[in-house]
N, C-alpha and C positions, 0 to 999 in steps of 0.2 A: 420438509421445512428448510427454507433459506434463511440463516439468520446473517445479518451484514453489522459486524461490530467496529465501532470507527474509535482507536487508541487515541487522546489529545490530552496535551501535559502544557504547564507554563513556563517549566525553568528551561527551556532550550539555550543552548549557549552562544550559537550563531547568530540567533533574531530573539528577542528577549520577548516575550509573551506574544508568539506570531501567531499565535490561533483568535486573539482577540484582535489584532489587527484588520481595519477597515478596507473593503474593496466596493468601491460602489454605494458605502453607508452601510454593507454589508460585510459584518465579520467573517472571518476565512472558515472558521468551524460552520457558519449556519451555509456558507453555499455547499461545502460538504453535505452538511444535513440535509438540504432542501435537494442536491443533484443526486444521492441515495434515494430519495423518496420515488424518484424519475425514474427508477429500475422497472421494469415487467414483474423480476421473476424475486426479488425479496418480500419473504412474508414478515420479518421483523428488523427491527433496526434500534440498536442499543449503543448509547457512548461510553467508554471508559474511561475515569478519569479521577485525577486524586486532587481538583480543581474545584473549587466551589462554586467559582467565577465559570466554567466552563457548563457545571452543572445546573447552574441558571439559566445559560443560554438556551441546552437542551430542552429543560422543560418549558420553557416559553415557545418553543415550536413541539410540545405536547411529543416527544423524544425521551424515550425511558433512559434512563441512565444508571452506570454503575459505578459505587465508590472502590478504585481501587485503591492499593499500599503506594503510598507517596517513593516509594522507592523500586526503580526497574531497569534493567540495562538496555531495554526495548519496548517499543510495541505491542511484538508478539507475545512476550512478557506478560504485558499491562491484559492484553486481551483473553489471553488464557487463565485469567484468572474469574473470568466469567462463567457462573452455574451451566452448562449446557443441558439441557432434557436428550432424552433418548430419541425424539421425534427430528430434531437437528440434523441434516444430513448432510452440508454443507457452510462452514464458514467462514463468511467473503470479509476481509480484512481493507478497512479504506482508510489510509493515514488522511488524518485530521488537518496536514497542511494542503493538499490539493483541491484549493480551489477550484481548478479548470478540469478536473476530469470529467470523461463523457461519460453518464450513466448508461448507454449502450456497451460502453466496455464489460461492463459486469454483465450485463446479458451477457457478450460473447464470453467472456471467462467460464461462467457459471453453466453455458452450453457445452463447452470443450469438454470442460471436469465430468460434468456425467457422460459425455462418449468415452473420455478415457480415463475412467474409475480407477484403475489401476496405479493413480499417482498418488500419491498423500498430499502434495502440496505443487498448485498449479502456478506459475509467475507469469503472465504474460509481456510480451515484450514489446518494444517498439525499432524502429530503423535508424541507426544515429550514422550521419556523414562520420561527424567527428569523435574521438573518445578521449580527448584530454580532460574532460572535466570528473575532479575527483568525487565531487556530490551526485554524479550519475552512476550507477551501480549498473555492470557491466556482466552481461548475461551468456557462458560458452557452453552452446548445446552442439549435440550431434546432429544428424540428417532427419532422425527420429522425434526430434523432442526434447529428448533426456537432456537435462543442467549436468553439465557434469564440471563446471565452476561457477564463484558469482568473484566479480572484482572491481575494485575502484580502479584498476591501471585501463591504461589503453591497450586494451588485448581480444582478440589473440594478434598477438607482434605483426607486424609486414616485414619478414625477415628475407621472404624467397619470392614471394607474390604479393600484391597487392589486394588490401581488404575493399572490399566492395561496401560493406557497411557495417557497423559497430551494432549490438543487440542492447538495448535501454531496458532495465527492470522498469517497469509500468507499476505503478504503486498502488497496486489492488490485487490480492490473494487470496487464492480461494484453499482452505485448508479440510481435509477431513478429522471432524473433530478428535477422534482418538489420536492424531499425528498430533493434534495444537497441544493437547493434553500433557502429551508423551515427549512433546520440545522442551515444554515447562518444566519439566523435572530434569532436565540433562545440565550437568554445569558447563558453562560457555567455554566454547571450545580453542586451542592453540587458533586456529585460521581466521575464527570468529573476530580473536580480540585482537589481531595484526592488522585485519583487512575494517573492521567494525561495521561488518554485515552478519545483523543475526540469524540468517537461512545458512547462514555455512555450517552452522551449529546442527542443522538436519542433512545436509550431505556428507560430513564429517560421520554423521551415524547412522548414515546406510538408510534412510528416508529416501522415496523415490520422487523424486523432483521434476516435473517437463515444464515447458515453453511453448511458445506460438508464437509467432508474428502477429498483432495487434492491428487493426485497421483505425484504431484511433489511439491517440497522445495525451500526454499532460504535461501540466507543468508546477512541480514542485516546487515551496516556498521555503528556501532551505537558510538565504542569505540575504540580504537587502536588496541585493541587484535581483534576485528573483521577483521579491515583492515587487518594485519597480515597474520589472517586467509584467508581473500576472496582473497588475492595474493598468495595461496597455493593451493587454491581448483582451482582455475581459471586456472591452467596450466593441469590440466583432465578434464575440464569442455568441453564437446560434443557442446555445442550452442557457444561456442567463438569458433568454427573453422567454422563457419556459415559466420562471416565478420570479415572484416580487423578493 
């Protein structure tokens, strides 16, 4: 069983209740809901949240939902605090601000993860010309796969050669649930709270982390200018003429 848990909260500090903000007459949580639904390969889908406002939205598109503790340094956090059954063998994490994600990405994600079982926690990526931007979480793998950093800076440096492309964390996760488990209980770690990327908190602990190059994108609603931005791309976006 595929379970797809989607973390959405109010108090963001950068965009003040941007999960309830409008795209198309459409709030940013239900094109999340409704582009999960668009999956092949999820058999459930649950929102977590310590939102009352958020957990109206959910059940009005008939979306279970779960109350979590109003207080969380994360996501991962928020989402691990979710009951798992034994039958769960995979869970795909969809932050609640990505409007534009492709629901084909979680197929590919959740394809990768069962060939290569062997990770706790999969990140997929995307191709970035540029890496200036500190809201884009910056992915450094080996030949193989393996994360062996995550970072807000522009790296790895152009010190002796020139970067051909920057790796974009894609913000869908697929976790094996005894790693989500096992995150939840670890206190957040030196690298975590510098950088304020919660997966450093499972590289830091010897969790085995990979990567892939991604054949599709997104676009997170992190600051105003995003919104901006995701109410311009979303009027040629191909998967919003999928649902109302």
């Amino acid at each position: 069983m595929i379970l797809a848990l989607i973390p959405c909260r109010l108090e963001s500090k950068r965009l003040k209740n941007k999960a309830l903000l409008k795209i198309e007459n459409i709030t940013i949580i239900e094109h999340v809901i409704k582009r999960a639904q668009l999956c092949k390969f999820i058999d459930q889908i649950a929102v977590c949240t310590n939102s009352n406002l958020i957990t109206k939205v959910a059940k009005n598109l008939n979306i279970k939902t779960f109350k979590s503790k109003k207080k969380h340094n994360n996501g991962t956090e928020r989402i691990a605090e979710y009951p798992l059954s034994k039958k769960i063998k995979y869970v795909i994490d969809i932050q609640g601000d990505e409007p534009l994600f492709d629901p084909r990405s979680l197929n590919e994600l959740i394809e990768f993860h069962k060939k290569n079982s062997h990770y706790d926690i999969v990140i997929p990526s995307t191709k970035l010309n540029k890496g200036d931007n500190k809201n884009e979480v910056k992915i450094i793998s080996n030949d193989q796969g393996k994360i062996l950093y995550l970072t807000r800076s522009k790296s790895p440096y152009e010190f002796k050669k020139k970067n051909k492309f920057y790796q974009k964390h894609l913000s869908v996760i697929s976790f094996k649930p005894k790693a989500l488990k096992k995150f939840a209980k670890l206190r957040r770690s030196k690298l975590e709270k510098i950088e304020g990327i919660e997966l450093l908190r499972a590289l830091e602990n010897n969790f085995k982390l990979g990567t892939f190059i991604s054949n599709f994108s997104s676009q997170a609603v992190d600051v105003k200018e995003d919104y901006l931005k995701a109410i311009k791309l979303m009027k040629s976006d191909k998967i919003r003429k999928l649902y109302k």
